[in-house]
C-alpha beads as a LAMMPS data file, in Angstrom:
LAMMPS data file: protein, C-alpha beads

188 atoms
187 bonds

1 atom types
1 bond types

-500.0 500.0 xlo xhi
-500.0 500.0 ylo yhi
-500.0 500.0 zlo zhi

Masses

1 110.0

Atoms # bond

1 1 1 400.555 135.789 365.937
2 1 1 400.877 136.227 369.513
3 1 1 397.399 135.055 370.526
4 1 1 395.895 132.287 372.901
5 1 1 392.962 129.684 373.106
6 1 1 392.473 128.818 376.441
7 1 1 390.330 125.855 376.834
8 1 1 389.171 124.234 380.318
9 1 1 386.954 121.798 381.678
10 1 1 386.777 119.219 384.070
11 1 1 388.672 115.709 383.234
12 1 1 386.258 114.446 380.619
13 1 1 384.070 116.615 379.201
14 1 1 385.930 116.279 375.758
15 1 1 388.353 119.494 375.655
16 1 1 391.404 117.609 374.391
17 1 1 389.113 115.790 371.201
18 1 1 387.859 119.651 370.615
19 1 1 390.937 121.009 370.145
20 1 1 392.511 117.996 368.040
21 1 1 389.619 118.230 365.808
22 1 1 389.959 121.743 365.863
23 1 1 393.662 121.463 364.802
24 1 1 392.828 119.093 362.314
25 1 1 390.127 121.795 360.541
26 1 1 393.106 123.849 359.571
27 1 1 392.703 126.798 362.619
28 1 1 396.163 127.685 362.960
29 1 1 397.021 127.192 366.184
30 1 1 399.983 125.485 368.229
31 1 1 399.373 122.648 371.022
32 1 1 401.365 123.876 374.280
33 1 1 402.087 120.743 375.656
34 1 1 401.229 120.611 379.284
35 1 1 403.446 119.127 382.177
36 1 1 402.513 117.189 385.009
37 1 1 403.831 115.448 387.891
38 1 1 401.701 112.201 387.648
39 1 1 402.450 108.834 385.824
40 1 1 401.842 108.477 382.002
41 1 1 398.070 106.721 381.137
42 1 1 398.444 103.842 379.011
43 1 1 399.470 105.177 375.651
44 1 1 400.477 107.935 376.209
45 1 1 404.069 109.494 374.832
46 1 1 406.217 111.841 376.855
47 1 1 406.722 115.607 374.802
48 1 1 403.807 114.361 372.666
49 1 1 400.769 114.119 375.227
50 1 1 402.810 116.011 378.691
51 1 1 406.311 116.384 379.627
52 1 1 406.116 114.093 382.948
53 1 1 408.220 115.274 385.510
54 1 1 408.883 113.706 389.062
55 1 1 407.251 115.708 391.612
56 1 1 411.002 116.481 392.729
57 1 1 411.439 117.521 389.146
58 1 1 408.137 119.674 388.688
59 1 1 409.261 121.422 391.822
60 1 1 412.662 121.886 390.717
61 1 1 411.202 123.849 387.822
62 1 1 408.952 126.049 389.801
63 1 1 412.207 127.190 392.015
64 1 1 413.950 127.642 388.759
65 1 1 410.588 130.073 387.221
66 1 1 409.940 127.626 383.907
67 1 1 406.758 127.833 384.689
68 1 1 404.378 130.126 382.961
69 1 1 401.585 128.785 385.180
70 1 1 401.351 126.060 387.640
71 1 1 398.780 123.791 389.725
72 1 1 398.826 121.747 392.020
73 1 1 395.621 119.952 391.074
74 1 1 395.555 116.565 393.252
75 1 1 397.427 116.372 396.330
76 1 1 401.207 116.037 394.846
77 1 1 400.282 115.864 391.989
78 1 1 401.356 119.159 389.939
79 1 1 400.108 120.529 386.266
80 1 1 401.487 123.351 384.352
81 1 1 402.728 125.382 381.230
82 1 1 406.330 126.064 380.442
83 1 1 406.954 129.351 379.033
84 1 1 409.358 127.452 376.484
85 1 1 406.317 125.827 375.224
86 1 1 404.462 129.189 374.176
87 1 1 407.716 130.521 372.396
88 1 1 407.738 127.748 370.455
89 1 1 404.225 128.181 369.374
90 1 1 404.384 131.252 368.657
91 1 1 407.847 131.199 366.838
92 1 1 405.835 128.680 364.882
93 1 1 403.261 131.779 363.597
94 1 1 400.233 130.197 365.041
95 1 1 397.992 130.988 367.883
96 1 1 398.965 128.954 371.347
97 1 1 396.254 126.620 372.448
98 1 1 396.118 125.730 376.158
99 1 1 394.852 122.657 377.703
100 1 1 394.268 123.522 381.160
101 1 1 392.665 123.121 384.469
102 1 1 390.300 125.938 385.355
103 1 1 392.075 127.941 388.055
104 1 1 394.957 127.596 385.006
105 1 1 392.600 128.703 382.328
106 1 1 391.651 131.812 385.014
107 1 1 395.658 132.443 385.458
108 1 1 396.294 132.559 382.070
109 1 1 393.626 134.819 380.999
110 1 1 394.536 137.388 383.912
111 1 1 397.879 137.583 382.244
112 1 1 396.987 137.540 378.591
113 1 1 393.876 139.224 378.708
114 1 1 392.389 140.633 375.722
115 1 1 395.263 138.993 373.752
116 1 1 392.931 135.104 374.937
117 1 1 390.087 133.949 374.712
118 1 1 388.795 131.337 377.744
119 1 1 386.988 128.503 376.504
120 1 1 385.032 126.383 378.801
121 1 1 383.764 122.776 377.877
122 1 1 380.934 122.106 379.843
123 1 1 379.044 118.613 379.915
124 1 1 375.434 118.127 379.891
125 1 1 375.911 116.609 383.145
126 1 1 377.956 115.460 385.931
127 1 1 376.233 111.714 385.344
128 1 1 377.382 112.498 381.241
129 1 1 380.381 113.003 382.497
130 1 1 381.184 109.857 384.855
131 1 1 380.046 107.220 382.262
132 1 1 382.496 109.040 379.729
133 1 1 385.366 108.741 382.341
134 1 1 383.764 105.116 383.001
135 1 1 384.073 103.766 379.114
136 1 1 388.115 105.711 378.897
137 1 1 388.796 102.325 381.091
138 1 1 391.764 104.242 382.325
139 1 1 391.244 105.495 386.019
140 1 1 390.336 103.551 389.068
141 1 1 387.093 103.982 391.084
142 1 1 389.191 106.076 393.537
143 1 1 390.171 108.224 390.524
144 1 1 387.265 108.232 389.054
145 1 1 385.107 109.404 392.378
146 1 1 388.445 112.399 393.079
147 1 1 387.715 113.452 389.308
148 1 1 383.925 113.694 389.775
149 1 1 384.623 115.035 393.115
150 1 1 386.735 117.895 390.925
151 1 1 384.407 118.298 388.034
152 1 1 381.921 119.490 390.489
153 1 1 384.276 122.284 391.838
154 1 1 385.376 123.041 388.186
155 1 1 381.730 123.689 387.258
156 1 1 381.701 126.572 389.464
157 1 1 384.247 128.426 387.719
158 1 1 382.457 128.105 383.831
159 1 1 380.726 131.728 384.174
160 1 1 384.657 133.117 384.486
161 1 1 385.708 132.402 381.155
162 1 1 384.612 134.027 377.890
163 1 1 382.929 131.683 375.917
164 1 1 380.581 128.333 377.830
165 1 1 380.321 125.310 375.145
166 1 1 377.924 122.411 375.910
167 1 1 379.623 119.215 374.493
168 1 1 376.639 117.195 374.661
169 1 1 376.952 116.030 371.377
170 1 1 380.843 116.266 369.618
171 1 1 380.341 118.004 366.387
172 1 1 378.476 120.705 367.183
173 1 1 380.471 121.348 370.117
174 1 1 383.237 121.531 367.749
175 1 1 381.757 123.699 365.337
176 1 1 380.595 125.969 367.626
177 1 1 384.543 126.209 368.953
178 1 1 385.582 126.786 365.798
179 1 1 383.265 129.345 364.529
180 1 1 384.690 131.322 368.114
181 1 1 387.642 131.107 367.971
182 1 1 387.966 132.209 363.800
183 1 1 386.198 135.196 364.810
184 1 1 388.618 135.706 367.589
185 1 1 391.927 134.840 365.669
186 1 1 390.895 137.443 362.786
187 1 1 390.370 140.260 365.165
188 1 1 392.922 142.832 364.949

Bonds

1 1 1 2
2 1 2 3
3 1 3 4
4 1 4 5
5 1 5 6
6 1 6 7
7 1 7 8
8 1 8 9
9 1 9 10
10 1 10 11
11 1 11 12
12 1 12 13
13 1 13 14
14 1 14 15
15 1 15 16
16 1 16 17
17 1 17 18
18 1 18 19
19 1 19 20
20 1 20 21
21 1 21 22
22 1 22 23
23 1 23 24
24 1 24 25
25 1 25 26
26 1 26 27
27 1 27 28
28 1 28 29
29 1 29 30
30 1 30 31
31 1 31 32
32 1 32 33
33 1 33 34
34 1 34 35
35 1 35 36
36 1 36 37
37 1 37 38
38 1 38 39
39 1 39 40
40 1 40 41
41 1 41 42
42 1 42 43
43 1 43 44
44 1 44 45
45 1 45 46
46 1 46 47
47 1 47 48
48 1 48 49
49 1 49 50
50 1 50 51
51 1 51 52
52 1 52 53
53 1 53 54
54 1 54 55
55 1 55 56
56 1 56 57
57 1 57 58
58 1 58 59
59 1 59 60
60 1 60 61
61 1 61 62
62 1 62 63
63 1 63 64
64 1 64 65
65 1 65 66
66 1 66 67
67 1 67 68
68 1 68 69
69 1 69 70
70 1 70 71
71 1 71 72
72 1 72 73
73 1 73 74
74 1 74 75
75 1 75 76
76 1 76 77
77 1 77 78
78 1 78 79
79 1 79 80
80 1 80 81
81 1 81 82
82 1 82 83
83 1 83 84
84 1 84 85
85 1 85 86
86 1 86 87
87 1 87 88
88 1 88 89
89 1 89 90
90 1 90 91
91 1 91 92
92 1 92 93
93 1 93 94
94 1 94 95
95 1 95 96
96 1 96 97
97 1 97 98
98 1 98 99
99 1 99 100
100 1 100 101
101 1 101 102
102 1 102 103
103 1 103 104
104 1 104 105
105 1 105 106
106 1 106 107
107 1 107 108
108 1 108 109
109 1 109 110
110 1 110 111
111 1 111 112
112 1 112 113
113 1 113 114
114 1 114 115
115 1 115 116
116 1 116 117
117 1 117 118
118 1 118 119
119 1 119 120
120 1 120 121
121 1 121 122
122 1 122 123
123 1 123 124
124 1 124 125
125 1 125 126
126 1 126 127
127 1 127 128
128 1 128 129
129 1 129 130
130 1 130 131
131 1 131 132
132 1 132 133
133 1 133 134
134 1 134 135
135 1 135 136
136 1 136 137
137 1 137 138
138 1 138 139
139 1 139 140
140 1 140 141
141 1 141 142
142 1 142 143
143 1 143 144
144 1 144 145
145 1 145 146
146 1 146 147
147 1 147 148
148 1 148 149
149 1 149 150
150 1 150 151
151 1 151 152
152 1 152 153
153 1 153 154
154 1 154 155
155 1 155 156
156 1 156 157
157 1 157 158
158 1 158 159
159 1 159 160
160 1 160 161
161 1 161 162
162 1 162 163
163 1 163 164
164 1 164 165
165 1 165 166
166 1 166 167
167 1 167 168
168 1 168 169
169 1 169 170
170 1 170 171
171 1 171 172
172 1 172 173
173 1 173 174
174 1 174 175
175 1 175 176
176 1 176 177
177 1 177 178
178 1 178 179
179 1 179 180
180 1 180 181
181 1 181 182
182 1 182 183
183 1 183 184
184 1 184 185
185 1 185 186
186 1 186 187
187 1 187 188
């Protein structure tokens, strides 16, 4: 299966929990683990939740063309997929699923094209969204205010990508996404 989920939204609005959940209802698809050039949150496990890479390091492997896709989201601060993450995926027989800014989710469509689908998580509202970045307990007010900052700019880019779901309330959202995306996977 040589097919991808791409799934965007700004920092958030609940795209990583959709696509666990999503994993965990049996859809058969593959986690490409993103890479970034910023410091591990609290908890989180290199190769399980990103490969973190200095910045010297992420930039290294943008000279060197590992990249599939790359961002530089925050000022130094870099995001992107390796294109040994999708060959593992797919040597794995299952769909890749992308985790993504939106001007990566937009990249990665362009190149896939009918072989993706673009998923965009929106929330019910910027306010939704900055008491749910608020209760993670893991970003600073200065983070916090550049990721609202962001997730305004991101909203501007939902009507780009093929399918818009609300996440105003978790389940549904997730039933929705997987409803979509088991239609799409079981097109020829």
């Amino acid at each position: 299966m040589r097919k991808a989920i791409i799934f965007s939204a700004p920092s958030g609005a609940g795209k990583t929990t959709i696509i666990r959940r999503l994993i965990e209802m049996g859809l058969p698809l593959g986690f490409s683990i993103s890479a970034t050039s910023r410091s591990p949150r609290a908890g989180e496990t290199n190769g399980i939740d990103y490969f973190f890479f200095t910045t010297e390091e992420f930039k290294q492997k943008i000279e060197q063309n590992e990249f599939i896709e790359w961002e530089e989201v925050y000022e130094e601060q870099y995001y992107g997929t390796l294109k040994s993450e999708i060959e593992r995926v797919w040597d794995s027989k299952k769909a890749v699923v992308f985790d993504v800014d939106v001007k990566g989710g937009i990249n990665l469509k362009n190149l896939f094209k009918d072989l993706a689908l673009s998923v965009f998580v929106q929330p019910p509202s910027v306010e939704v969204l900055e008491n749910r970045l608020r209760l993670r307990q893991t970003e600073s007010e200065e983070s916090i205010a550049k990721r609202l900052e962001r997730a305004k700019f991101e909203l501007s880019f939902a009507k780009k990508f093929d399918v818009v779901i609300i996440n105003d309330d978790l389940e549904t959202a997730t039933n929705n996404a997987f409803k979509t995306i088991n239609s799409f996977l079981n097109k020829l």
